[in-house]
ZAMARGU-4260 file (C-alpha; in steps of 0.2 Angstrom, whole numbers, plus 5000, padded with zeros to 4 digits):
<rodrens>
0) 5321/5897/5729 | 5319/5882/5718 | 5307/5866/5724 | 5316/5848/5724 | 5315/5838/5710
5) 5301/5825/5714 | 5307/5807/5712 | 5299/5802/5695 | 5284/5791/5697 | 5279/5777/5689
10) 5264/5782/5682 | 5270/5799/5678 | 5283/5789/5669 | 5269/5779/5659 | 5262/5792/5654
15) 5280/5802/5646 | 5284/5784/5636 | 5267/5781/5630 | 5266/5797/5621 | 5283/5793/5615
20) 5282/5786/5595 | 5301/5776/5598 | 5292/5767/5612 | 5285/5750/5605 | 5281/5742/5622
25) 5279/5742/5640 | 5282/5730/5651 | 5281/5726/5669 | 5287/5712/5680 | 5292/5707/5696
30) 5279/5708/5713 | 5265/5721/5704 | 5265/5706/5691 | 5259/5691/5702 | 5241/5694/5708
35) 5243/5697/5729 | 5261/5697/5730 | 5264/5717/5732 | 5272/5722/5748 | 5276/5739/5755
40) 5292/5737/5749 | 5287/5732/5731 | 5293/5743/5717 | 5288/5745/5696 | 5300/5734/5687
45) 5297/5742/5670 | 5307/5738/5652 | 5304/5751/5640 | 5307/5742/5623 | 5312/5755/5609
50) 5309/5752/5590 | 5328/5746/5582 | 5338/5761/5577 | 5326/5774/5587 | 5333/5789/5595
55) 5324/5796/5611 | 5327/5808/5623 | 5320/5793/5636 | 5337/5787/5635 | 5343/5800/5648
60) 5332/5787/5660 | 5342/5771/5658 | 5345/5766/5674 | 5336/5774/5682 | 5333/5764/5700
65) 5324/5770/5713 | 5312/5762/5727 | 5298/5765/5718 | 5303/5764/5699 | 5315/5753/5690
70) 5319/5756/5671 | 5326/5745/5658 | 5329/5754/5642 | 5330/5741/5627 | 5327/5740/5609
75) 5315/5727/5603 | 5327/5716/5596 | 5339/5714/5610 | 5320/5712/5621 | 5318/5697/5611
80) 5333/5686/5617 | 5333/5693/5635 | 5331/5677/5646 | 5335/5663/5630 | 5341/5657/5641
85) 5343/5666/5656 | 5339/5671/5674 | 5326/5683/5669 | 5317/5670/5660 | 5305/5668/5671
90) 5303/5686/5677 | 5297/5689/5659 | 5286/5675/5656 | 5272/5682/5671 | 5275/5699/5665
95) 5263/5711/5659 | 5260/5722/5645 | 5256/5741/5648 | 5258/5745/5629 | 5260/5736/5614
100) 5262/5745/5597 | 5266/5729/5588 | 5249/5723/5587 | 5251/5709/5600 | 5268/5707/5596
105) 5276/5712/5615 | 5262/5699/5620 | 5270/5684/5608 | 5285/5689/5612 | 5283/5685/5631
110) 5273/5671/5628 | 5287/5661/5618 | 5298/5667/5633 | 5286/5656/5644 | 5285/5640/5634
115) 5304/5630/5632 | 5304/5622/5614 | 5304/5604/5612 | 5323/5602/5608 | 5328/5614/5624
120) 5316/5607/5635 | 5322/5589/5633 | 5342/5594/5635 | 5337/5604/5648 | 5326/5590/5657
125) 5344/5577/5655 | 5354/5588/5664 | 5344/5593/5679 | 5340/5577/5680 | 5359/5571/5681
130) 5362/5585/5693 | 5348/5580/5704 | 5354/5565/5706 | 5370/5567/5708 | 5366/5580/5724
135) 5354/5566/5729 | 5365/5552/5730 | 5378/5563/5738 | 5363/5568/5751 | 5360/5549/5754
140) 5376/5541/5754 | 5383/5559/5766 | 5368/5554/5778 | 5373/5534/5779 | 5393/5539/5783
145) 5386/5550/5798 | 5389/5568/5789 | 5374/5576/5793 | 5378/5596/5790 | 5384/5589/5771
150) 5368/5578/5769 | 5355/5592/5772 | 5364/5603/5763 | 5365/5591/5750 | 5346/5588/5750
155) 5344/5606/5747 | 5353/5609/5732 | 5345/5592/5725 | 5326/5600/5728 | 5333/5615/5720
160) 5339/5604/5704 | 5321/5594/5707 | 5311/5610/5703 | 5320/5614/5688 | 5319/5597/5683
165) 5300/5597/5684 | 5298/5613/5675 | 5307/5609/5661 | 5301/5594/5659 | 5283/5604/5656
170) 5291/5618/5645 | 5289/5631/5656 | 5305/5639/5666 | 5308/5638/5686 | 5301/5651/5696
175) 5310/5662/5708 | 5307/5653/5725 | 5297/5668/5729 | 5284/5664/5718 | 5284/5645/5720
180) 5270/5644/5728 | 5261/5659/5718 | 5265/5649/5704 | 5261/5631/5708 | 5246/5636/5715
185) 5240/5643/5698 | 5248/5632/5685 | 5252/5615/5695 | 5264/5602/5688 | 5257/5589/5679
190) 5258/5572/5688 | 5260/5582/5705 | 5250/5585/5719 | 5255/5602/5724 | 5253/5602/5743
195) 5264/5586/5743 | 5276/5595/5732 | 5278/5609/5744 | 5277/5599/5760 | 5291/5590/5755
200) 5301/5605/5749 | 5301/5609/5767 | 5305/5594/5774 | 5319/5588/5763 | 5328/5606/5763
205) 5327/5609/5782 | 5329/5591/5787 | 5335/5579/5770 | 5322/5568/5775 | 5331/5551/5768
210) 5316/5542/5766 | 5305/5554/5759 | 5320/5560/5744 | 5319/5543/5740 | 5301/5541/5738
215) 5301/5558/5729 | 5317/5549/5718 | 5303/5537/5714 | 5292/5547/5707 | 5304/5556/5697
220) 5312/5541/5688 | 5296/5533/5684 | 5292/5551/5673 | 5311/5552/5667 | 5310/5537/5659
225) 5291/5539/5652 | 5299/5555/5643 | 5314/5548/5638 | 5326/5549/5649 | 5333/5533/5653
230) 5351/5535/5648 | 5352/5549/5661 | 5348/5537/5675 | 5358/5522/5669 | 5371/5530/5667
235) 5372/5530/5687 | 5373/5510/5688 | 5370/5503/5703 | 5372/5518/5713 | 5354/5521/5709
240) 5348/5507/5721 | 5354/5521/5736 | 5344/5532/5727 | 5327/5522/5726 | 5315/5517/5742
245) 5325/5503/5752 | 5313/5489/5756 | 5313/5482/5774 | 5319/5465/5780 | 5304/5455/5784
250) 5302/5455/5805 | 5310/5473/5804 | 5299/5486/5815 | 5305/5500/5805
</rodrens>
């Protein structure tokens, strides 16, 4: 009678590429990458990265998905461009090296994946920050008119639009909301007190907090312009004064 085939592990997996001489890196991502973020339910992201032009029999695992062990099969050249840009950007710039036959090579390879280029990073910064302010003005001007549904959910896409705003503006991409916290907590933004960040992430996505968005808008305008990005902003004319704190009438309470 012949025994099951037993789910292949990662570690038993390891093991068969690291002994392969067509495997020229190892890489893992995802939960088992970030320090104290495994779950039970946290698998082995792993890309298998192949010298250009090898043959191997590990081909037979691309594919392979399974709760405990993800494969990606790639050749070294196509690894290079995955996420530039992309949504897996970020998943590779945390990641981890298992094996590196390149002599640090996998290692730079990630590392420019985590750093936006000069160029990218202020095209990048102009049009989140457009698109942050147009979600927020449609947040503000939504919760004037009464519509209170479209203004929250207005405020959220706008703190989604913020985030990568901010990132970009310090080269580095966005993380996944999952590792917001992981992330900021290890590598804050510059010119942002983290817990004030965060706090206000909550507010302004569960209740789009008017005055608070505004006096996050001012923060944000002040650093735009600083890095260059005035047009952006000007652009929006006078519709920027909704945007921006709104003084109050001498005698007001409020």
């Amino acid at each position: 009678m012949m025994r099951a085939q037993q789910p292949l592990t990662y570690h038993a997996f390891v093991e068969l590429a690291a002994a392969d001489p067509a495997v020229v890196g190892l890489v893992f991502k995802g939960s088992h990458a970030h320090d104290n973020m495994i779950t039970e339910h946290s698998d082995h992201d792993l890309y298998v990265i192949l010298a250009d032009g090898a043959t191997t029999d590990l081909a037979r695992f691309a594919g392979h998905r399974t709760p405990e062990l993800d494969l990606v099969i790639i050749s070294l050249a196509d690894f290079r461009t995955v996420g530039m840009p992309g949504f897996e950007r970020y998943a590779l710039a945390r990641a981890r090296v298992v094996l590196d036959r390149l002599d640090g090579g996998i290692a730079h390879i990630l590392a420019a994946k985590g750093r936006l280029d000069a160029d990218e990073a202020f095209r990048d910064s102009g049009e989140w920050l457009d698109a942050y302010a147009n979600s927020l003005y449609r947040s503000v001007k939504n919760d004037r008119d009464g519509y209170s549904l479209a203004a929250r959910l207005d405020a959220a896409d706008s703190f989604r639009f913020l985030l990568e705003l901010l990132f970009a503006m310090d080269r580095r991409p966005r993380p996944y909301n999952k590792y917001l916290e992981w992330e900021l907590a290890r590598y804050p933004l510059p010119g942002w007190d983290t817990g004030m960040l965060l706090d206000a992430a909550h507010r302004i996505s569960g209740t789009g907090d008017v005055p608070l968005q505004r006096r996050i808008f001012a923060h944000v305008e002040a650093a735009a312009r600083r890095a260059g990005h005035g047009a952006v902003l000007d652009a929006w004319g006078d519709d920027l004064d909704l945007m921006r704190p709104q003084e109050v009438p001498p005698g007001d309470p409020t």
